[in-house]
Z-matrix of the N, CA and C atoms (Angstrom, degrees):
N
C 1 1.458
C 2 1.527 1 111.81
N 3 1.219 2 124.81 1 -33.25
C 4 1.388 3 134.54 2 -175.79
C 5 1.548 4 108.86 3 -63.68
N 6 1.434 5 98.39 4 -66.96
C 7 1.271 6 98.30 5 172.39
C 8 1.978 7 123.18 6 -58.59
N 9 1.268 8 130.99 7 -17.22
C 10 1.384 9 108.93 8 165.08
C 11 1.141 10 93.28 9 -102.16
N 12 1.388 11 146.15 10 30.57
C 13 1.694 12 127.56 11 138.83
C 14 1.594 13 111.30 12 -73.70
N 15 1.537 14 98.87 13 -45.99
C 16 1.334 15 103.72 14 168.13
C 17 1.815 16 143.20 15 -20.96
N 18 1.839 17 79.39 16 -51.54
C 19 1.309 18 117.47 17 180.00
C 20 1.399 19 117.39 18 -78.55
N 21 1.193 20 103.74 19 -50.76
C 22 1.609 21 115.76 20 175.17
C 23 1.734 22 112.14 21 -53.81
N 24 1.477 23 108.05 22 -44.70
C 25 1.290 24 120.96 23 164.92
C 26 1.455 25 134.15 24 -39.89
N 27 1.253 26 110.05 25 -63.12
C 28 1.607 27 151.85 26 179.77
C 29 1.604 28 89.11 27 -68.25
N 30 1.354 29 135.78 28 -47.52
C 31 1.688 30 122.14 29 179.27
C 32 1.365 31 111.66 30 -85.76
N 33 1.438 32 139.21 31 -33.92
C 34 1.087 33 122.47 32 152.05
C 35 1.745 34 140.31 33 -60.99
N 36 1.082 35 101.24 34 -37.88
C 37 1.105 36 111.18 35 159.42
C 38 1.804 37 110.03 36 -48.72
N 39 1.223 38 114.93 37 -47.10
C 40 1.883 39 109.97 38 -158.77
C 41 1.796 40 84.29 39 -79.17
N 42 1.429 41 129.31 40 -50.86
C 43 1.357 42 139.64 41 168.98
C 44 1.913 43 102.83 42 -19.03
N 45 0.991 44 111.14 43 -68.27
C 46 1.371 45 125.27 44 -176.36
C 47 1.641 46 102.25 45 -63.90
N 48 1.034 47 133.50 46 -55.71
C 49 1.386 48 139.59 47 -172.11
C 50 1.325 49 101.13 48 -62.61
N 51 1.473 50 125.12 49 -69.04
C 52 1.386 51 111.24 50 158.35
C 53 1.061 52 140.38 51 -9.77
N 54 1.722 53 133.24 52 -46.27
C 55 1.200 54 137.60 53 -172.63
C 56 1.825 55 95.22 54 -92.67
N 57 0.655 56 121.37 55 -34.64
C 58 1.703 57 129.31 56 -163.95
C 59 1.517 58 91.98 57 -61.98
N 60 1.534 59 106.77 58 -69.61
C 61 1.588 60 114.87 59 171.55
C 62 1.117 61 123.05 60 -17.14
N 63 1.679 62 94.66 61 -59.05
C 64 1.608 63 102.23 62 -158.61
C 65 1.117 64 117.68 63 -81.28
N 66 1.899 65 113.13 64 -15.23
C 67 1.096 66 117.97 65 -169.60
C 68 1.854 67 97.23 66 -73.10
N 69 1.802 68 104.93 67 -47.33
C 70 1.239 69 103.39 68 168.72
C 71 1.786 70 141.25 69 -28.42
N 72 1.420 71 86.61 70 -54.76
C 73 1.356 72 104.75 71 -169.62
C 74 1.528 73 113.82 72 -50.21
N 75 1.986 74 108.32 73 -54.81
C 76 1.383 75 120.95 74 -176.73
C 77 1.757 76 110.03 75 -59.67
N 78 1.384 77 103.82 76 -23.74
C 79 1.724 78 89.96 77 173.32
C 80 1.262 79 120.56 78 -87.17
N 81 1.498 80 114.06 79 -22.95
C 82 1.321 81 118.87 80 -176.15
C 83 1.399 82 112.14 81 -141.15
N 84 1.068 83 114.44 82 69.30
C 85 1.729 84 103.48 83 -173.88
C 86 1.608 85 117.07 84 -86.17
N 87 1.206 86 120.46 85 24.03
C 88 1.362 87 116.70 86 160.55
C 89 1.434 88 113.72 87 -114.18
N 90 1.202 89 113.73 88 -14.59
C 91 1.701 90 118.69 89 141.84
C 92 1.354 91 135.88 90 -58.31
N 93 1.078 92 99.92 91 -42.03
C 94 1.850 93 122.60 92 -155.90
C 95 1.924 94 83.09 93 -94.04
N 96 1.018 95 132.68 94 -63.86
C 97 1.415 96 145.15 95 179.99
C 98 1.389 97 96.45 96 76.91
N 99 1.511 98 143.56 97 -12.58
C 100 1.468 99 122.07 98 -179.74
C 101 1.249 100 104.41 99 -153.27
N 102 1.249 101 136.30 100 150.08
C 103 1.408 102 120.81 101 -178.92
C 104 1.386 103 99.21 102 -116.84
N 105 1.374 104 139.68 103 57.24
C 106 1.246 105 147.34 104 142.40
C 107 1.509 106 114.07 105 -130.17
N 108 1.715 107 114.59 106 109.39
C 109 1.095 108 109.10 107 167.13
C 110 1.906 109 127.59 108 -60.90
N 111 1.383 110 94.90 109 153.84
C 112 1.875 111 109.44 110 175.36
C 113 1.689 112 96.92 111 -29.29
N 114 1.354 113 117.00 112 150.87
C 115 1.219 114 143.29 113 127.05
C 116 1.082 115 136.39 114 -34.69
N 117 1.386 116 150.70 115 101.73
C 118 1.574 117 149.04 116 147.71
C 119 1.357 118 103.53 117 -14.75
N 120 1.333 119 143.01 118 -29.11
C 121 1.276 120 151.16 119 175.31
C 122 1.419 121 112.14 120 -73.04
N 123 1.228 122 138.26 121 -65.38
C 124 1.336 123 159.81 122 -150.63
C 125 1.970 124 73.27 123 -107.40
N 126 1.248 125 139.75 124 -70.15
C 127 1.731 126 97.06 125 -171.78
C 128 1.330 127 98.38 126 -47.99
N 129 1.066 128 142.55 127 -83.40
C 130 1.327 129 143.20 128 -147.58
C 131 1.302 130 129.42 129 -23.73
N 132 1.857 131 109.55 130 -49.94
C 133 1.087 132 124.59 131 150.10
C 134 1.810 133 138.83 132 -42.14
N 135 1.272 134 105.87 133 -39.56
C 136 1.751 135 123.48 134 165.83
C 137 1.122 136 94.46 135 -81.41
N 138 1.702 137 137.42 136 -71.53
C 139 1.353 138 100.99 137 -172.69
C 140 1.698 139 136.90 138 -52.13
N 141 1.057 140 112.68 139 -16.83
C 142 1.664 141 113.81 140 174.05
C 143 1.428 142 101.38 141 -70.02
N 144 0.898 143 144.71 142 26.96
C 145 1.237 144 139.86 143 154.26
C 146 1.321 145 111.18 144 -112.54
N 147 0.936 146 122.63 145 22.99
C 148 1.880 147 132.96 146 178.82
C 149 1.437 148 100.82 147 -124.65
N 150 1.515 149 111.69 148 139.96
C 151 1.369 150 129.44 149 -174.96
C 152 1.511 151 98.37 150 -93.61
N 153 1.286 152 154.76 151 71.52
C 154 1.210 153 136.27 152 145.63
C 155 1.598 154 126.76 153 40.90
N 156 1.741 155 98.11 154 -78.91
C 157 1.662 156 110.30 155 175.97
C 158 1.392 157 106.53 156 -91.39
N 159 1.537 158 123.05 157 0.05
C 160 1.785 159 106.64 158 -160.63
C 161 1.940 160 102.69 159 -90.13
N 162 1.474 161 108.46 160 26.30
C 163 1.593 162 104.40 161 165.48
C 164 1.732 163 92.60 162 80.33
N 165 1.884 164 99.85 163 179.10
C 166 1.170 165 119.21 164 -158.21
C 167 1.530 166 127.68 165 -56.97
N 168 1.302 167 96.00 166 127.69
C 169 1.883 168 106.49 167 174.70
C 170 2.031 169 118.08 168 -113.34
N 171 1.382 170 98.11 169 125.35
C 172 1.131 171 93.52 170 -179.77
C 173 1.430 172 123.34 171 -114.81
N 174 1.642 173 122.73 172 120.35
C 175 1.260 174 120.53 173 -173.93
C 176 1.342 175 126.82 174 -85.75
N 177 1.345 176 117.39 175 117.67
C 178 1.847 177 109.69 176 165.20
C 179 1.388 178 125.45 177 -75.93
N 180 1.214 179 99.29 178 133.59
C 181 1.698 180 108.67 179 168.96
C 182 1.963 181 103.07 180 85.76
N 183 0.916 182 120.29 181 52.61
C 184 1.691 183 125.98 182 -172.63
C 185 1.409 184 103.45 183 -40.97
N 186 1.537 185 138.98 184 -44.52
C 187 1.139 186 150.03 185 172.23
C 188 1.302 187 103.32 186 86.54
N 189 1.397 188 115.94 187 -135.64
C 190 1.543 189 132.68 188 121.57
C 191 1.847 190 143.94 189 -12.63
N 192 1.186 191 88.88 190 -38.69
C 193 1.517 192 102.41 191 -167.30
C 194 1.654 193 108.50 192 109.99
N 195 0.796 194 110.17 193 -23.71
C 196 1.922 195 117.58 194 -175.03
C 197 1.504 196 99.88 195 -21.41
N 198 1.206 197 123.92 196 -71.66
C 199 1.463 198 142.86 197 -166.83
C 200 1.867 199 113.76 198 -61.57
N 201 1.476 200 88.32 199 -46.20
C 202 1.570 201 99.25 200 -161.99
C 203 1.560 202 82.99 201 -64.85
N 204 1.550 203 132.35 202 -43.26
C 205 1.322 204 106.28 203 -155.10
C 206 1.341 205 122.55 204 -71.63
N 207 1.478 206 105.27 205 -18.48
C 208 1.693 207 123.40 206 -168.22
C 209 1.815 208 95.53 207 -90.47
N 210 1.211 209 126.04 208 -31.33
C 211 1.849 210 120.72 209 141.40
C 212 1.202 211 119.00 210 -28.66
N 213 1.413 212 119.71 211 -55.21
C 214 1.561 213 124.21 212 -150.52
C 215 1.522 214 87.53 213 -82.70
N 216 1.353 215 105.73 214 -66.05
C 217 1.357 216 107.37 215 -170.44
C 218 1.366 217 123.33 216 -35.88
N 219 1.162 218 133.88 217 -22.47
C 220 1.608 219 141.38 218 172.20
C 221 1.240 220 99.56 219 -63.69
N 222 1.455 221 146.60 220 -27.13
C 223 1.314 222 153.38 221 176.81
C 224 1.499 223 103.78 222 92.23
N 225 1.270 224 128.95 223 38.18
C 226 1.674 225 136.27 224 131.82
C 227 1.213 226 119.55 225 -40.07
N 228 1.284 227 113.60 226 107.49
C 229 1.786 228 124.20 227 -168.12
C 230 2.061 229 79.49 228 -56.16
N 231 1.673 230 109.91 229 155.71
C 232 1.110 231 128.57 230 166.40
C 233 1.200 232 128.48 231 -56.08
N 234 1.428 233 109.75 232 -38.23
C 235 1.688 234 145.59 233 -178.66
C 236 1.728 235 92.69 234 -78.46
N 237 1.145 236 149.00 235 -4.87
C 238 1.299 237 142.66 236 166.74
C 239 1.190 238 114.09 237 -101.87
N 240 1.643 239 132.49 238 -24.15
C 241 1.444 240 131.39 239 175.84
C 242 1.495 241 113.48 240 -82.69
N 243 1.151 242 103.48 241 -177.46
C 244 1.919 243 118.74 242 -164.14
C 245 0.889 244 100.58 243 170.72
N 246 1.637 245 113.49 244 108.05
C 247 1.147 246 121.95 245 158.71
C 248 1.893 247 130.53 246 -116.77
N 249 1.386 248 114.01 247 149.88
C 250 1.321 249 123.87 248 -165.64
C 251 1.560 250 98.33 249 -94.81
N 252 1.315 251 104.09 250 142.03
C 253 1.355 252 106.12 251 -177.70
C 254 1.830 253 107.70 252 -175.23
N 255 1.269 254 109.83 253 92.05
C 256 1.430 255 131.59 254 -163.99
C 257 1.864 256 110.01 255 -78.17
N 258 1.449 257 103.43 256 -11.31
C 259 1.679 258 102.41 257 154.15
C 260 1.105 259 148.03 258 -104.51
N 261 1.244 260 121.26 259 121.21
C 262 1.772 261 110.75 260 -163.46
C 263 1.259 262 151.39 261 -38.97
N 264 1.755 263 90.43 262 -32.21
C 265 1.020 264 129.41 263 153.03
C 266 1.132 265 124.46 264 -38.77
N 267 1.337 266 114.76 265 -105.33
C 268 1.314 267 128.60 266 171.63
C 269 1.383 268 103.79 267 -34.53
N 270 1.565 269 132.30 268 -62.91
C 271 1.752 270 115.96 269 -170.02
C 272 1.534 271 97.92 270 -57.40
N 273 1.161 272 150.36 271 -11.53
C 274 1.421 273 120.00 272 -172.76
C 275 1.515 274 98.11 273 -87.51
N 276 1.180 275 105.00 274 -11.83
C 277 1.779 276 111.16 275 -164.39
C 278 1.400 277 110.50 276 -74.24
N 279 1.397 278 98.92 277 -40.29
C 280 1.453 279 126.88 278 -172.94
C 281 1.685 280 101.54 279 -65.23
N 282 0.860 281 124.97 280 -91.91
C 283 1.543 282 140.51 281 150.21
C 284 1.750 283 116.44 282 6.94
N 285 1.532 284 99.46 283 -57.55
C 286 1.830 285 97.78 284 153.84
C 287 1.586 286 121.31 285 -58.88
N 288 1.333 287 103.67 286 -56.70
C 289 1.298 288 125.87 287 -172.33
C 290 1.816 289 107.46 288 -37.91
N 291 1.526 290 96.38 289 -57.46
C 292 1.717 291 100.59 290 -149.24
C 293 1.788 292 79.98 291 -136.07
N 294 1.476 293 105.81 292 86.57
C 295 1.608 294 118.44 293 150.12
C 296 1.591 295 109.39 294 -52.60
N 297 1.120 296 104.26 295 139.47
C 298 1.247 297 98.30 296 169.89
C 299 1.643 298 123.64 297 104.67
N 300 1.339 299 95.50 298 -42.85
C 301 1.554 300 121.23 299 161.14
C 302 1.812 301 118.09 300 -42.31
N 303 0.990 302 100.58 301 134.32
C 304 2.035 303 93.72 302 163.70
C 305 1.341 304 108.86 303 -108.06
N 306 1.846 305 120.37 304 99.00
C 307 1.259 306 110.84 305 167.54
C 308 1.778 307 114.81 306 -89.05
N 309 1.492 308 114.28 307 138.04
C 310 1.275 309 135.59 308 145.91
C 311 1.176 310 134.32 309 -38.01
N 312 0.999 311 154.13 310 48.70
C 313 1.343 312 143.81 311 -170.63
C 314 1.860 313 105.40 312 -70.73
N 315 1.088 314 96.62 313 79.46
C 316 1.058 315 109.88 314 160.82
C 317 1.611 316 131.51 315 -166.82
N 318 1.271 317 130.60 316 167.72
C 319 1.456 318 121.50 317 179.57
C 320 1.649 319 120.17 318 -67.25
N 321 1.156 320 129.47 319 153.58
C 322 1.353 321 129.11 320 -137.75
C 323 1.588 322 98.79 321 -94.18
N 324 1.445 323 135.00 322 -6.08
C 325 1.012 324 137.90 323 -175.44
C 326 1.238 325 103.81 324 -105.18
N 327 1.492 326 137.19 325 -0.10
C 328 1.321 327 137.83 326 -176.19
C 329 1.449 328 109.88 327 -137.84
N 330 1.384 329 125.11 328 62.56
C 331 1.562 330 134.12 329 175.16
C 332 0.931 331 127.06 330 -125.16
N 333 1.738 332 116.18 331 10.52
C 334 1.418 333 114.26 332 -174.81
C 335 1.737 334 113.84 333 -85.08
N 336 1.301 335 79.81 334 -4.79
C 337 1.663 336 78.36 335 -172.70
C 338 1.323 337 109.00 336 -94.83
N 339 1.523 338 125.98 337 -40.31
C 340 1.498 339 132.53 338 168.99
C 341 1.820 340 115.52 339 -77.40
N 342 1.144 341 116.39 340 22.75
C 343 1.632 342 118.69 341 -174.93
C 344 1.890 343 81.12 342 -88.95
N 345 1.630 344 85.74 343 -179.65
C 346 1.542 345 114.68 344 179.64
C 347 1.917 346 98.73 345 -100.87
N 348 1.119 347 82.69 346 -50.68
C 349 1.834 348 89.50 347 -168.00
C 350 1.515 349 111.24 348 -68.31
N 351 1.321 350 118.06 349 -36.65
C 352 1.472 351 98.61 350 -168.01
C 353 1.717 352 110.88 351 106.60
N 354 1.567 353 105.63 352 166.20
C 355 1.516 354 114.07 353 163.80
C 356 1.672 355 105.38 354 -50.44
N 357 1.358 356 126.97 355 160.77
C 358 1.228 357 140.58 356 -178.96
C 359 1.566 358 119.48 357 19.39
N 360 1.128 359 127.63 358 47.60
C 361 1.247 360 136.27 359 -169.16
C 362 1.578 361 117.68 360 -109.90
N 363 1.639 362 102.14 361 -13.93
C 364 1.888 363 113.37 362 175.31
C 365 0.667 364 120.28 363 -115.27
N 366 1.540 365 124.86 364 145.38
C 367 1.272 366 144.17 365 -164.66
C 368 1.680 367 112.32 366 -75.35
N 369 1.808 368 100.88 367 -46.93
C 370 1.347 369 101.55 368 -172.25
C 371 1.713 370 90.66 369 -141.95
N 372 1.701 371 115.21 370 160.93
C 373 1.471 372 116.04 371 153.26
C 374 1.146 373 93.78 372 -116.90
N 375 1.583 374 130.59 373 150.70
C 376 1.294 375 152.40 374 147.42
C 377 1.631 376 116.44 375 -113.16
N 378 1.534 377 94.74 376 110.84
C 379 1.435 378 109.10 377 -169.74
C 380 1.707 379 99.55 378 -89.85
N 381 1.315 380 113.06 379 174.80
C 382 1.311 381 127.71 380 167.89
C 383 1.312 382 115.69 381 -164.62
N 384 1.495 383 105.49 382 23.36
C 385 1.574 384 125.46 383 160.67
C 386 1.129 385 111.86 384 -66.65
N 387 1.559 386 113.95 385 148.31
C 388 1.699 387 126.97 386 167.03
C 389 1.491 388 104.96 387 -78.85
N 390 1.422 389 116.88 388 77.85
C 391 1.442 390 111.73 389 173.81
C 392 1.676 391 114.58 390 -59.36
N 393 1.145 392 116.85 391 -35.95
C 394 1.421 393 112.93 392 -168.96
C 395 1.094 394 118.34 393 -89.70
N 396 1.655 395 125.00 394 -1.29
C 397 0.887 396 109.93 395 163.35
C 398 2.044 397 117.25 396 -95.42
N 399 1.091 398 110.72 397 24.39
C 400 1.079 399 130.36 398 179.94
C 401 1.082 400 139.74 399 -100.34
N 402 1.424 401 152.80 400 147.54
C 403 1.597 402 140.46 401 -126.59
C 404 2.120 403 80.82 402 -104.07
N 405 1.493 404 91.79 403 173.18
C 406 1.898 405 92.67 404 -173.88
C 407 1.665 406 91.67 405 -80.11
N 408 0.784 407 117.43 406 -53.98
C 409 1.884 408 99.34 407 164.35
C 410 1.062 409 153.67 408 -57.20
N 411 1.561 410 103.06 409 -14.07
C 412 1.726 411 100.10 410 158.28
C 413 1.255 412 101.91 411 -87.31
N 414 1.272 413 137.54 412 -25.80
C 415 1.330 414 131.09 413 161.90
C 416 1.437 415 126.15 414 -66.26
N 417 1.090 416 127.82 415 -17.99
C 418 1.275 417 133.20 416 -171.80
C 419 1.938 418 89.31 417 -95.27
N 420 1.420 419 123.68 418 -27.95
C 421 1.547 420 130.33 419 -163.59
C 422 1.654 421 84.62 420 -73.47
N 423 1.339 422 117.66 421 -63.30
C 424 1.398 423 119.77 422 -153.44
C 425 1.385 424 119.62 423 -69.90
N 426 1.527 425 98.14 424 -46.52
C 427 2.219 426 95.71 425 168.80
C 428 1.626 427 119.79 426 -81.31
N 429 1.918 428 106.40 427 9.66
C 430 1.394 429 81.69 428 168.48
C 431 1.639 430 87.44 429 -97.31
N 432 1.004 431 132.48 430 -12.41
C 433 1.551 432 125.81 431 -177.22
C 434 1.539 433 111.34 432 -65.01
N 435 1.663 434 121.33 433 -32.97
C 436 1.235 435 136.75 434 -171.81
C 437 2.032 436 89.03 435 -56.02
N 438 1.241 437 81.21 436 -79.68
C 439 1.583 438 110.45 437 -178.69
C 440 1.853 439 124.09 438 -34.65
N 441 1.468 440 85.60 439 -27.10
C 442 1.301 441 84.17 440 167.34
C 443 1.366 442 116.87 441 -80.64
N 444 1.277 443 110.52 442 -32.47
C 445 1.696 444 128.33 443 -169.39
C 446 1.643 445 103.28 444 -74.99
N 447 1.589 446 122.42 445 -24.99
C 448 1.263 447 98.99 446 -167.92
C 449 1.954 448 104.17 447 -113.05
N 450 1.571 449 110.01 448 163.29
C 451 1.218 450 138.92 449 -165.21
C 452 1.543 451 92.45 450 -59.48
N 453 1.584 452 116.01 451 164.84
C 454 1.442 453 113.04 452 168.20
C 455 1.831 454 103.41 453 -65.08
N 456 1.134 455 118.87 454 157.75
C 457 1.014 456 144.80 455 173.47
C 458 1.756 457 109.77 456 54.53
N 459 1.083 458 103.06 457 42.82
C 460 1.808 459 129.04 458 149.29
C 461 1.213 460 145.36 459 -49.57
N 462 0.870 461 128.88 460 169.65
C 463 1.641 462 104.92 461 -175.31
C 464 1.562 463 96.84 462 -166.23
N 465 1.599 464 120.58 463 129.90
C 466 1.299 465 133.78 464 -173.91
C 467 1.812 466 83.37 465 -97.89
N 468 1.629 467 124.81 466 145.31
C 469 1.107 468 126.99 467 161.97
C 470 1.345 469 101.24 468 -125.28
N 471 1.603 470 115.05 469 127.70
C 472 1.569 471 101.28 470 154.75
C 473 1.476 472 95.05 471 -155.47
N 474 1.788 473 89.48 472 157.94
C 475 1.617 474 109.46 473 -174.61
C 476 1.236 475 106.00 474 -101.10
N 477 1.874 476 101.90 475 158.16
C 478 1.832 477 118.86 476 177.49
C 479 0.737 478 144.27 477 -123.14
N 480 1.404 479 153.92 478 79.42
C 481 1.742 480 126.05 479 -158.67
C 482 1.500 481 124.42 480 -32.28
N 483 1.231 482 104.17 481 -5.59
C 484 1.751 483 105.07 482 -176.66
C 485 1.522 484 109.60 483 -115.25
N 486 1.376 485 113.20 484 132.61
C 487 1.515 486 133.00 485 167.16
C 488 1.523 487 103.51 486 -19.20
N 489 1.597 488 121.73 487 -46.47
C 490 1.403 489 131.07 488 -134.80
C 491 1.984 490 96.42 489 -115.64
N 492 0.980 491 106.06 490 139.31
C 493 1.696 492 116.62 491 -163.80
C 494 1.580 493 100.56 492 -55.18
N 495 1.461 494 99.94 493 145.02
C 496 2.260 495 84.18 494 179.56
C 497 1.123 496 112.01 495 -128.46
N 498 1.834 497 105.60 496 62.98
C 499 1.331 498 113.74 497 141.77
C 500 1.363 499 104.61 498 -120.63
N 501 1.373 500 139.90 499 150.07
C 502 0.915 501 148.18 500 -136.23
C 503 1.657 502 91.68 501 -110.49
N 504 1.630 503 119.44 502 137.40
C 505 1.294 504 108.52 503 -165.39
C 506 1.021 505 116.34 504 -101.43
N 507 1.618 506 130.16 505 41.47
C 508 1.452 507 135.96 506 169.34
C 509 1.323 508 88.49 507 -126.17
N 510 1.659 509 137.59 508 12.93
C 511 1.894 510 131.96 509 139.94
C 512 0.794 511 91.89 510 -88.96
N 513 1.204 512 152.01 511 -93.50
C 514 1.730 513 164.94 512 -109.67
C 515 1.522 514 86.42 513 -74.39
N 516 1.463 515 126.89 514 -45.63
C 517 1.687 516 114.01 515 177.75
C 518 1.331 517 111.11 516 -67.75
N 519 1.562 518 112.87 517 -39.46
C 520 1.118 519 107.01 518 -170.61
C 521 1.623 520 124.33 519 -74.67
N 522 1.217 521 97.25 520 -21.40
C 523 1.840 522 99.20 521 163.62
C 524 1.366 523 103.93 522 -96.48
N 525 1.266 524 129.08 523 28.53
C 526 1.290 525 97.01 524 167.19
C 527 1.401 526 133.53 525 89.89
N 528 1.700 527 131.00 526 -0.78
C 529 1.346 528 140.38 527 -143.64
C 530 1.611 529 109.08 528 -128.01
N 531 1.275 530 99.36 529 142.65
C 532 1.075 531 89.47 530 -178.08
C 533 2.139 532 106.76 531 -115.39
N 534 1.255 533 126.71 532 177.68
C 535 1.270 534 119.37 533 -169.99
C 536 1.476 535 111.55 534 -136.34
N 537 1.228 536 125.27 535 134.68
C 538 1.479 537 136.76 536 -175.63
C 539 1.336 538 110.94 537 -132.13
N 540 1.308 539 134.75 538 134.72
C 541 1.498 540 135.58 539 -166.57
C 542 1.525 541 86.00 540 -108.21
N 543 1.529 542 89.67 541 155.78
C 544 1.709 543 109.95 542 -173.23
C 545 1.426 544 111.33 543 -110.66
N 546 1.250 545 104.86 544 -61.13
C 547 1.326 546 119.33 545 155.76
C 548 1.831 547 131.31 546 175.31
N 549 0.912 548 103.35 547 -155.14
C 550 1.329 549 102.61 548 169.12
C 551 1.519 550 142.89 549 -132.48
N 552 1.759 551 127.54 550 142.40
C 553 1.376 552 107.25 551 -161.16
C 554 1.476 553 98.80 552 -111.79
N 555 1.403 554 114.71 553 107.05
C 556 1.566 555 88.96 554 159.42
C 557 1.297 556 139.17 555 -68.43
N 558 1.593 557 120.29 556 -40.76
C 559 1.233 558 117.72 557 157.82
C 560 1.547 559 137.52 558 -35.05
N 561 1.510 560 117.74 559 -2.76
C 562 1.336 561 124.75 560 -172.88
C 563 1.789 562 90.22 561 -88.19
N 564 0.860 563 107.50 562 149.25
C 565 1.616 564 117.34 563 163.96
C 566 1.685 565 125.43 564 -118.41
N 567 1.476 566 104.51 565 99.06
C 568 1.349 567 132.95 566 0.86
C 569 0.954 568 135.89 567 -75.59
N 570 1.265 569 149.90 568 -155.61
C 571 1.458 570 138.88 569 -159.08
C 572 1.517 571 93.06 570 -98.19
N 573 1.434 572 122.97 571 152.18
C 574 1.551 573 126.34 572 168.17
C 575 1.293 574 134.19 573 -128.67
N 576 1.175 575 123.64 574 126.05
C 577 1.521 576 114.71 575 175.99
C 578 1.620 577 120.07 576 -110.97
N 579 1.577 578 109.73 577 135.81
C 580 1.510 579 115.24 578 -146.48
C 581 1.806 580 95.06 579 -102.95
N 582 1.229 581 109.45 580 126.40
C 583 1.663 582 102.93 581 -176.25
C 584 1.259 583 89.12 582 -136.86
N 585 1.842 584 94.29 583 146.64
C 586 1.330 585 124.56 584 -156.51
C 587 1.761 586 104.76 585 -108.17
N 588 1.389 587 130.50 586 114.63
C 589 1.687 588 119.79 587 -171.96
C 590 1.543 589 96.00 588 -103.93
N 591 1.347 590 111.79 589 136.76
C 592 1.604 591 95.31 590 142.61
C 593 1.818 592 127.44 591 -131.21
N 594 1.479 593 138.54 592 -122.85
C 595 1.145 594 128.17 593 130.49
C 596 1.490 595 127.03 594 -92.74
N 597 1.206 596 104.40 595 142.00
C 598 1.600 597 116.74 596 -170.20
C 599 1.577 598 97.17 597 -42.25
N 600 1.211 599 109.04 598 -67.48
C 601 1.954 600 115.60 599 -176.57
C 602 1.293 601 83.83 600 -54.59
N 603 1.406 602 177.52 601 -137.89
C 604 1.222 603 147.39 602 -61.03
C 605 1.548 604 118.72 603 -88.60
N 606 1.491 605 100.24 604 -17.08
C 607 1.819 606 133.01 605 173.15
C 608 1.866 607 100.41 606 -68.21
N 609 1.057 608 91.32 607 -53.89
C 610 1.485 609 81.64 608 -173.61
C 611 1.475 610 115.36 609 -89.63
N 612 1.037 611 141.05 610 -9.24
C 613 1.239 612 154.10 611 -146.86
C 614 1.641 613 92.89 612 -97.63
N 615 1.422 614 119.92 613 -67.24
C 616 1.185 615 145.19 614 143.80
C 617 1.758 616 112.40 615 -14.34
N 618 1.473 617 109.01 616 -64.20
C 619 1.695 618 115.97 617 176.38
C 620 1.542 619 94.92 618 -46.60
N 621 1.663 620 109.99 619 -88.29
C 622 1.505 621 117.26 620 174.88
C 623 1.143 622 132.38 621 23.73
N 624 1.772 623 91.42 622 -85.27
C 625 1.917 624 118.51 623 163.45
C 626 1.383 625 101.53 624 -65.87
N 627 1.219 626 174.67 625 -19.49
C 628 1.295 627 145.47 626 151.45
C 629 1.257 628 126.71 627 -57.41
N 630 1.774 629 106.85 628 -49.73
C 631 1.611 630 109.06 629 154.73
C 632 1.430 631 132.39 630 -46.25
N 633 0.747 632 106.83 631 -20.25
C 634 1.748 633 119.18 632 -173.50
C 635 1.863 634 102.16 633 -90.65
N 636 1.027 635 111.79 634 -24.70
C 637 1.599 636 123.39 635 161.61
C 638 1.743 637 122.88 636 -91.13
């Protein structure tokens, strides 16, 4: 029984997100970039890359809520998330939605100054930005902003419609990062694949200590 409440849950919920999206999308579709919100599937997947107890996570692009809920659900006290969310819309939505929450209203490359935590204070970012559809400098603006925000051995997550990682790999060299795929959802519509960045020195640092075991 749990599990088709679950279910029942998880389809109304995307039902509702759907329209929000779409309503989004038609006013702003170079903001909005898709008019189908994330998957309960594909959150699920980014959130397993969040430690529960390992302290603050900050999300880009809140949308809908799609993401934040599959966050919460890992059992991340409320008071540890932060999410970015540059439409009015949607942040007021957000804000009903998830008491407790700290939404951003602001653009995702400029939050270090309005965060709670500070420089190096997060564990993980989970984006749900259209990086690829984005110039190499607003992309190169936003994951060095991630990066600034998170702790050594951090990890920026964000998903793509494309097979192929979507930061462009003359940024990802140029900060320094290296990239690991997580996996992939087909059930997301469209299908998504979730890739994991961190810093190169935290890649190897990491190798090191395994060898040494």
């Amino acid at each position: 029984m749990a599990s088709k409440s679950s279910a029942l849950t998880d389809r109304r919920s995307s039902a509702g997100d759907y329209l929000k999206f779409l309503h989004a999308w038609l006013r702003k579709p170079r903001q909005t970039a898709s008019i189908v919100p994330s998957s309960p599937h594909l959150g699920r997947l980014m959130a397993s890359q969040i430690d529960p107890q390992g302290g603050l996570v900050m999300e880009f692009g809140g949308g809908t809520g799609a993401l934040t809920r599959q966050i919460l659900a890992t059992g991340l006290p409320r008071t540890h998330l932060e999410v970015v969310e540059i439409n009015p819309g949607f942040a007021r939505n957000l804000r009903r939605d998830f008491a407790g929450v700290s939404i951003i209203e602001a653009p995702a490359q400029a939050v270090l100054g309005q965060c709670t935590g500070g420089e190096g204070a997060y564990q993980c970012v989970i984006s749900g930005l259209p990086l690829l559809a984005m110039s190499k400098t607003l992309q190169s603006a936003i994951v060095s902003e991630a990066f600034r925000l998170l702790r050594p051995g951090g990890a920026f997550i964000q998903f793509t419609y494309s097979p192929r990682p979507p930061l462009a790999e003359s940024v990802a060299d140029a900060l320094d990062l290296g990239v690991e795929r997580i996996g992939t959802i087909v059930r997301n519509v469209p299908p998504a694949t979730v890739f994991r960045y961190r810093r190169a020195a935290d890649i190897a640092a990491m190798d090191s200590t395994q060898l040494a075991f």
